[in-house]
C-alpha positions in Angstrom: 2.6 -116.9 8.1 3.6 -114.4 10.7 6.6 -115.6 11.9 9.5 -113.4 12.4 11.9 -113.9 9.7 15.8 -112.3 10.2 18.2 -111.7 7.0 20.2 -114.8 8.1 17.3 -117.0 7.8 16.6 -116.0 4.2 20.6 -116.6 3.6 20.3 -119.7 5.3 17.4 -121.0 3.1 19.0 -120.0 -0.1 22.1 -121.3 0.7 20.4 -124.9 1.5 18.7 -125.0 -1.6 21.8 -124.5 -3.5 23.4 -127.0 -1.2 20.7 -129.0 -2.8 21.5 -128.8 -5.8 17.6 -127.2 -6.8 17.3 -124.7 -9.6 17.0 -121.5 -8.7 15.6 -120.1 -6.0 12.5 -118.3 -6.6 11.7 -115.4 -3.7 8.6 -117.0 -3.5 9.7 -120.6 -2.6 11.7 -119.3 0.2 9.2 -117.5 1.9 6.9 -120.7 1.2 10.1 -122.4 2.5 10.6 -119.9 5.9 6.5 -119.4 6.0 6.5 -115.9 5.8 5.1 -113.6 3.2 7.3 -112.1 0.0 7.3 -109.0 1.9 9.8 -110.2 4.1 12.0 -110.8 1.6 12.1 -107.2 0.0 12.4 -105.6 3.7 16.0 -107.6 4.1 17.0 -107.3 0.1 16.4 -105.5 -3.3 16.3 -108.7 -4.9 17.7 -112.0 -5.7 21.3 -110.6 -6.4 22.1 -109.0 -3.4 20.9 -112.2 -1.4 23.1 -114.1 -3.5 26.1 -111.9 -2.6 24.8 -112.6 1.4 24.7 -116.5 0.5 28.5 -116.0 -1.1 29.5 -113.7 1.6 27.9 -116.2 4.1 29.5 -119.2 2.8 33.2 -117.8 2.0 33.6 -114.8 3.7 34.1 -111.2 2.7 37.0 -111.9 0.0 34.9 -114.4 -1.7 32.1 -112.2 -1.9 34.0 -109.4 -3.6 35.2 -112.0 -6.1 32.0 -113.4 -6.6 30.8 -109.7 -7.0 33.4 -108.6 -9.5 32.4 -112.6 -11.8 29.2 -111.6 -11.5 28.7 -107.7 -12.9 27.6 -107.3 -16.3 25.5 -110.2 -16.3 21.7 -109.8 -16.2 20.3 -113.3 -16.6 19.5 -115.0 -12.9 19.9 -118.5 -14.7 23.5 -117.5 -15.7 24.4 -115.7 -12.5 23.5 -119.0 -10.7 25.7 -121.2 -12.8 28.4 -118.6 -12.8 28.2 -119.0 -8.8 28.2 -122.4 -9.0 31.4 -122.1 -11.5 33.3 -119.6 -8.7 32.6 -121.9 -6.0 
């Protein structure tokens, strides 16, 4: 640990699990992926929506993002908010 971790490179980690087709990403397996602590995670994000949003907004651009956004509201569960990404994209 100890590296110096940007916003983009949490993006960029998210995004290529999802590329991958893995469940999921935990905030944990991230920062095992990018070898940095959790911390990291919470000092670029509030949590696993918003980097969602950055993965969306990273992937399609701002327009995407806000549709992704507006599919997304109202829905609480991260398992369903993942395959309603997938759906969108």
């Amino acid at each position: 640990m100890g590296r110096n971790c940007c916003r983009e490179d949490w993006v960029l980690a998210a995004a290529a699990r999802l590329n991958s087709g893995a469940p999921a990403a935990s905030i944990q397996a991230l920062a095992a992926d990018l070898k940095v602590t959790e911390g990291s995670f919470y000092h670029h994000f509030k949590g696993r929506a918003e980097l969602y949003r950055a993965v969306a907004a990273w992937r399609a651009g701002p327009d995407a993002a806000r549709q992704l956004a507006a599919e997304l509201d109202g829905i609480r569960s991260p398992a369903e908010r993942l395959r309603r990404m997938h759906a969108v994209w």
